[in-house]
N, C-alpha and C positions, 0 to 999 in steps of 0.2 A: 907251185906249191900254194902260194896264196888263194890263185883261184882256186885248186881246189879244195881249199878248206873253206872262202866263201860259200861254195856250192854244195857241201855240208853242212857245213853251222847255218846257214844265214837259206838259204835259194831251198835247200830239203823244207823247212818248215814256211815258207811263203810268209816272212815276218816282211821284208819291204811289200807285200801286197795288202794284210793286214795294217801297217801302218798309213798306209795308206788311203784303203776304205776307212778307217777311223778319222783319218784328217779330216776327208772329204764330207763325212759325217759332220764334223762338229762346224767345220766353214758353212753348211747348208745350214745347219741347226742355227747358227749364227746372223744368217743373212735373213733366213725367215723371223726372228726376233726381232730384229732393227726395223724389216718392213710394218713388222704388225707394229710394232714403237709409233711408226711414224704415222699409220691410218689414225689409232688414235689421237696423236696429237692433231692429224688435220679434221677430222673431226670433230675435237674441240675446239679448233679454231673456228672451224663454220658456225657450231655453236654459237661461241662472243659474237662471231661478227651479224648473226643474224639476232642476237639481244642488243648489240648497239643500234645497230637500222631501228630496230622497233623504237628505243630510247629516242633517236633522231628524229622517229616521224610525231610520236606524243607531243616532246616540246615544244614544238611551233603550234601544232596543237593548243596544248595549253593555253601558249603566248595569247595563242587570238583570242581564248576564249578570255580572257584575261582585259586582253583590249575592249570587247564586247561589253562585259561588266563593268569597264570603266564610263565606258559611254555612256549605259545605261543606270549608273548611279551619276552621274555628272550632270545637274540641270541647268536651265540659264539662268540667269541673275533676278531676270521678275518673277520666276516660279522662285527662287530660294526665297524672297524677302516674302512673297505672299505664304509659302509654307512656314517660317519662322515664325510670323505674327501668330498666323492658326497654332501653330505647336505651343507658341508662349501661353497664347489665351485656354489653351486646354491644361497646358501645364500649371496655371496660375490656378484654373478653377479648382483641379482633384489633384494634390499634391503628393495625400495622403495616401489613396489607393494606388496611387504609380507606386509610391514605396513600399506600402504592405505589399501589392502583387511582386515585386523585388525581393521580398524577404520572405518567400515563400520556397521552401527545398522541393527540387522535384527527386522523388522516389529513384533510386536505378533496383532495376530488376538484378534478382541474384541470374547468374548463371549456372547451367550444368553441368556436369562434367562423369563421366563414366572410373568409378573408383574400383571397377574389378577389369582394369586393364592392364594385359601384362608387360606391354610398355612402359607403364608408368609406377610399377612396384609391383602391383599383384599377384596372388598365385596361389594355388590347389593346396589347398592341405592335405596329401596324399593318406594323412594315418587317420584323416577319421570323412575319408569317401572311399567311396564303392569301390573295386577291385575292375578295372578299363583295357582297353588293346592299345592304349599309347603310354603302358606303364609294361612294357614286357620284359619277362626272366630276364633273357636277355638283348640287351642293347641299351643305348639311354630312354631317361623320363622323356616325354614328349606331352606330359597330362595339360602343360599352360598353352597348349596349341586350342585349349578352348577360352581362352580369355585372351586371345591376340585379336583385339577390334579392327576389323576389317571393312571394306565395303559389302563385298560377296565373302564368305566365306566355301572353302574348296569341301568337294562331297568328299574325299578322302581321307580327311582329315580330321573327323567326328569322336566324339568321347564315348566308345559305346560299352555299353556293361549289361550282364545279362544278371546280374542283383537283381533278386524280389522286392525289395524297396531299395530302389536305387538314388543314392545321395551325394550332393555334388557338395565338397567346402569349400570356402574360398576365404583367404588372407587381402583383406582391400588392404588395397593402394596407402590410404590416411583413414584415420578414425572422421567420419561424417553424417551427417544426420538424411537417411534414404530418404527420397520425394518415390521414387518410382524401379523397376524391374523390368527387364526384355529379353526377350528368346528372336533370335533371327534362324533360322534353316538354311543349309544351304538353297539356292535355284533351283526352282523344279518346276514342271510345266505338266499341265494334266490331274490325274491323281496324285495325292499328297504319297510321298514314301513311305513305306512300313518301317518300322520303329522310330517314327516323327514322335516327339512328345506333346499331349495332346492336351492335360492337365500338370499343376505342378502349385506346389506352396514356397515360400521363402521364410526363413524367420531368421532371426538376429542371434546369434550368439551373442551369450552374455558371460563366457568361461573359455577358457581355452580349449578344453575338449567337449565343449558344443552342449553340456550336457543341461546348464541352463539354459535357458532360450526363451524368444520372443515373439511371435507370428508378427510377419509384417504384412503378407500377403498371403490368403488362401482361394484355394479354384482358379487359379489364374488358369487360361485357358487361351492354346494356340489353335488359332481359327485355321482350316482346310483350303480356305479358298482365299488366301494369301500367302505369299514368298519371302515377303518382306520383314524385316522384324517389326516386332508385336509385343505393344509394351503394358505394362499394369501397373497404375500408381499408386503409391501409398497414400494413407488418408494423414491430411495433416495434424487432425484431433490426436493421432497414435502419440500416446506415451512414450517416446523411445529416448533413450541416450545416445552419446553419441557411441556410433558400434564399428568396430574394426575387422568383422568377421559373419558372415552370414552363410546361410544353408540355402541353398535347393534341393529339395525331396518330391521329387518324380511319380509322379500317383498313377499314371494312365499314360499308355502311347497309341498310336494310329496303329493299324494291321494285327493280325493275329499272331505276330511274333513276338517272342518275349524279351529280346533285345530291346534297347533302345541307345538309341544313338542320337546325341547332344552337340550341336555345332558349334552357336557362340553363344553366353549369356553376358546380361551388361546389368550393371549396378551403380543408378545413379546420382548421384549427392549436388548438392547445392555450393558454389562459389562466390565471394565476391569478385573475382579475376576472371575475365575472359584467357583461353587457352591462347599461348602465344605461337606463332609462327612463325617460325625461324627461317632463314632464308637460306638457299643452298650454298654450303660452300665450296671453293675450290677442290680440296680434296677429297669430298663426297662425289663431286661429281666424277672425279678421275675414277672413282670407287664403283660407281654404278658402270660407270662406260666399262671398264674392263669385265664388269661381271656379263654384263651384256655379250658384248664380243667374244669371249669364254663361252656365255652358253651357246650361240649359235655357231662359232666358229671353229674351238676348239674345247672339246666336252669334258674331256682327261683334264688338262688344265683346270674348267671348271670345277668338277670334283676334287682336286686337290685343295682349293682356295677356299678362305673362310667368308661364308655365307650362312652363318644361323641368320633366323627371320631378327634379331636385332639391328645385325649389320643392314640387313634392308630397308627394316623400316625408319630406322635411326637415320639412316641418308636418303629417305625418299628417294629409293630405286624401282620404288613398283613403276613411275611412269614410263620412265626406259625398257625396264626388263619385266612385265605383267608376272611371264611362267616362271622368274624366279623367285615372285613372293607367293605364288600359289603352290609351288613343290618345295618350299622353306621348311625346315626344322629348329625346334627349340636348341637344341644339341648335335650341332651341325657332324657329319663324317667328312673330313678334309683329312690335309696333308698331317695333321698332327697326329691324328687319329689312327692313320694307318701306321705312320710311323712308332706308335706306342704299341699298335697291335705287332707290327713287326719285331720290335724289341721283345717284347712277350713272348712269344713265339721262340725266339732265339737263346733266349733264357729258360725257358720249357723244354727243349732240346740239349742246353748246354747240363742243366739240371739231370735228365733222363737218363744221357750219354755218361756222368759223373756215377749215375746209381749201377745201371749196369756195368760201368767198369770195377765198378768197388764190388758187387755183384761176382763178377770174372773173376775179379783177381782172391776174391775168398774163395770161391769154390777151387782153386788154381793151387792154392797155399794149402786147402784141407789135402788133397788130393799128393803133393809134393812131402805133406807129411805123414800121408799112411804109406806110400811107399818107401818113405824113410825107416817107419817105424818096421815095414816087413823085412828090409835088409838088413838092419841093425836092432832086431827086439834086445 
């Protein structure tokens, strides 16, 4: 009897062979996680161990050069007394001018720094520029992929707008007084690309919706027979305040299309601080290794995991993984993402399946009472 009610409940629906392949499933699923665990961590280890060797061989380095210096500032005893007397008698004769030249400030140069960088605050002011294909119905903004300061920027990823005066706004970083303006293009080899911008002005806002303003730069002009950026300085005599907001308005572009399409522009102001350089840390680097191994090992992974270009650039991962800051988004599509669009979706469904039931069951109820109402007038 037992057997054969196992062989109905249990053996008819093949549940011990399901349980089965499922186990087998997640032990696999399980073993492949811990191996990839482990590549990474020896990976990291080879890392350290190849920045201690280097640490190792500097040092002694140093040392000697160190020793080197010593020897060569260390004289003997008849060159010191013969140097001394000379240095006394020079010092006894111009006392004066050793101290004035002492008392003399040497100048430090400001530095510069690019204040329409979208690392470092800045951004589009989408309500009063041009209408672009990285601002679509639907999906997220992408419009600050033109002020992510790069080395190269990717051909893909251009500001393009087919506006008759096409205007780009921009919110800096801090309030600064501009020295100078530049347009870089993505790489191109040969002929310059048709809807290159070819001409272009700048001026300063002086209002929030742009409407006073200031020219800082006119006719700037990006030359055909270079790739590189190409910059235009402002004149220092200009009048200007300090300004938090400036325009690029687009006059002219390369080819006979009426697109134009905008790569990176840079906006740059004067500092007294040099940019600092931060050193990587432990958990950035864990951050890039796995995005790396992600993209080329496991892709699904990768696209679940958060990688807008902040996460990238914030942890200096471009040197590890190049193609994941060249195919980076402001507004990254990861595991969050989908999971919100999934909830939506289910909710949309849930909502539908709610209407046409209330839908059924009114038409169900009219229908239950005009046959009521024909048996019983």
């Amino acid at each position: 009897m037992w057997h054969q009610w196992f062989n109905i409940r249990i053996r008819q629906y093949m549940i011990l062979e399901i349980c089965f392949v499922i186990s087998l499933i997640m032990i696999l699923y399980r073993f492949q996680t811990i191996s990839n665990q482990n590549d990474r961590v020896l990976e990291m280890f080879r890392k350290n161990q190849i920045r201690t060797k280097v640490n190792l061989t500097i040092k002694p380095l140093e040392q000697s050069n160190v020793d080197v210096l010593k020897s060569i500032k260390t004289p003997t005893q008849d060159s010191t007394d013969k140097t001394e007397s000379v240095v006394l008698q020079v010092n006894q004769s111009k006392p004066e001018t050793v101290n004035s030249a002492r008392k003399v400030p040497i100048p430090k140069a400001p530095f510069r720094f690019n204040a329409a960088d979208y690392l470092k605050g800045a951004s589009v002011d989408i309500a009063h520029s041009s209408s672009s294909n990285l601002n679509p119905i639907i999906g997220y903004d992408q419009t600050n992929l033109v002020l992510l300061d790069r080395p190269q920027p990717p051909s893909d990823k251009a500001w393009c707008t087919n506006d008759e005066n096409p205007v780009l706004t921009i919110n800096l970083a801090k309030y600064i007084k501009p020295i100078s303006v530049s347009y870089q293009h993505s790489k191109w080899h040969g002929a310059i690309p048709n809807g290159t911008p070819k001409t272009y002005d700048v001026v300063a806002c002086l209002d929030f919706y742009c409407e006073k303003w200031r020219p800082l730069v006119s006719n700037c002009e990006y030359s055909q027979y270079d790739s590189n950026e190409q910059m235009c300085n402002i004149s220092s005599h200009l009048d200007v305040p300090l300004i938090g907001k400036v325009q690029f308005r687009f006059r002219e572009n390369y080819g006979d299309t009426k697109m134009i399409c905008v790569h990176l522009v840079r906006v740059y102001g004067e500092t007294k601080t040099p940019a600092k350089i931060e050193q990587k840390s432990l958990k950035s680097e864990e951050i890039c290794t796995d995005l790396r191994w992600y993209y080329h090992n496991s892709y699904l992974r990768y696209i679940f995991t958060d990688k807008n270009c902040t996460v990238l650039y914030e942890n200096n991962c471009c040197s590890e993984c190049l193609e994941c800051c060249e195919e980076c988004l402001i507004s990254d599509y990861n595991g969050t993402t989908f999971g919100n669009i999934f909830l939506i979706i289910i909710f949309t469904l849930v909502v539908i399946f709610m209407l046409v039931f209330s839908i059924l069951a009114h038409i169900r109820f009219n229908n239950t009472l005009a046959m009521y109402e024909e048996r019983f007038p």
